[in-house]
Phi, psi and omega in degrees: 000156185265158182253087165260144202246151161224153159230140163158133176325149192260122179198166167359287168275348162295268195101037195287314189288350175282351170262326169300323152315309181274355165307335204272338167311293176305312180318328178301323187265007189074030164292155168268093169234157146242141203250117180242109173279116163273125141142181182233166175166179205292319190245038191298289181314323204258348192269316182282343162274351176287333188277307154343314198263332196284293263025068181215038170260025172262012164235066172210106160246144185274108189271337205051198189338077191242139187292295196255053156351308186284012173284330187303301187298310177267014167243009175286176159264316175201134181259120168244154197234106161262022209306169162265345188199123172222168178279240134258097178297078218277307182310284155359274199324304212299310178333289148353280191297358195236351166080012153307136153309118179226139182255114152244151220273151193269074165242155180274138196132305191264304199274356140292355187257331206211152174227028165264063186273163167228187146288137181275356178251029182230095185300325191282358162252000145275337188295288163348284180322286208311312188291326193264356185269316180295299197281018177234029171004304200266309210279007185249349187251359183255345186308311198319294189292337146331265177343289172328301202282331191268331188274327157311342159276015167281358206271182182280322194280357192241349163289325189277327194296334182305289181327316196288322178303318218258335178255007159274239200013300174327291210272353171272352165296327180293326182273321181283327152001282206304345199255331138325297210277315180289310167340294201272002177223080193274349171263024186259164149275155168277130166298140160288122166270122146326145159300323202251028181289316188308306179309320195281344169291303196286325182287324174326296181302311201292298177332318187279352163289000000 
């Protein structure tokens, strides 16, 4: 059977029950799958009767809480994100950098990172991904090593080099600004700039990263 991980609490906005719906979809269609959920929440009990009334709770485990996460991430097949509401989808990366293939859902957050989307309220049209995703094996390992190379720009260190260029940037428009003004005001005073405030700015911000 193929392997599917979601991570995240289980509440509302995880949207953990629109997959149990298309799981119950693939069954239909004679997929083999199993569905494996990380994590605890408010809606643990109501996730396990739904899987109950789908009669698909011999391919659903509930693990709650689990610390070494990344054991889930290599041992899935395709990792899906259905949230209805994200943020910075912190679960998604760490999916991505471990090379998982991910089916997510198309809210902002997620379709900035991947354009392999569904709608979250349309289980027949995750169901859909997922069976072409199931039945694409090698097109599921290229998704992966894709996701790795895209997630590195994401990473910390290419994040603070970003920041630093953008504040170099910053301060040589702030100097030439300023050496305009003295130029078209030679008898005004200049506000005093330090040469190093923008670095001495950008290293701050980067520290706080």
């Amino acid at each position: 059977a193929v392997c599917l991980l979601s991570v995240g609490e289980l509440s509302r906005r995880k949207n953990h029950q629109v997959v149990l719906q298309a799981v119950w979809i693939l069954r239909q269609r004679g997929q083999k799958v199993c569905y494996l959920i990380c994590g605890q929440g408010v809606c643990g009990e109501k996730l396990k009767q739904q899987a109950a009334t789908l009669g698909i709770t011999d391919s659903i485990r509930m693990t709650g809480y689990v610390q070494a996460v990344e054991e889930l991430y290599q041992a899935a097949d395709l990792f899906v994100f259905p949230s209805l509401q994200e943020g910075l989808p912190a679960a998604l990366m760490e999916a991505m950098a471990a090379g998982l293939a991910c089916v997510v859902s198309d809210i902002r957050g997620n379709r900035e990172l991947l354009k392999l989307t569904f709608s979250p309220t349309d289980a027949r049209q995750l169901a859909n991904l997922l069976e072409f995703m199931i039945q694409n094996p090698k097109l599921r390992l290229r998704y992966g090593r894709y996701n790795q190379m895209k997630i590195k720009s994401y990473e910390l260190a290419v994040v603070q080099r970003k920041m630093l260029d953008i504040y170099h940037t910053m301060q040589i428009k702030y100097e030439k600004r300023v050496k305009k003004e003295a130029a078209d005001n030679p008898k005004q005073d200049q506000p005093y700039a330090p040469a190093d405030s923008a670095d001495n700015h950008a290293a701050c911000c980067v520290r706080v990263l």
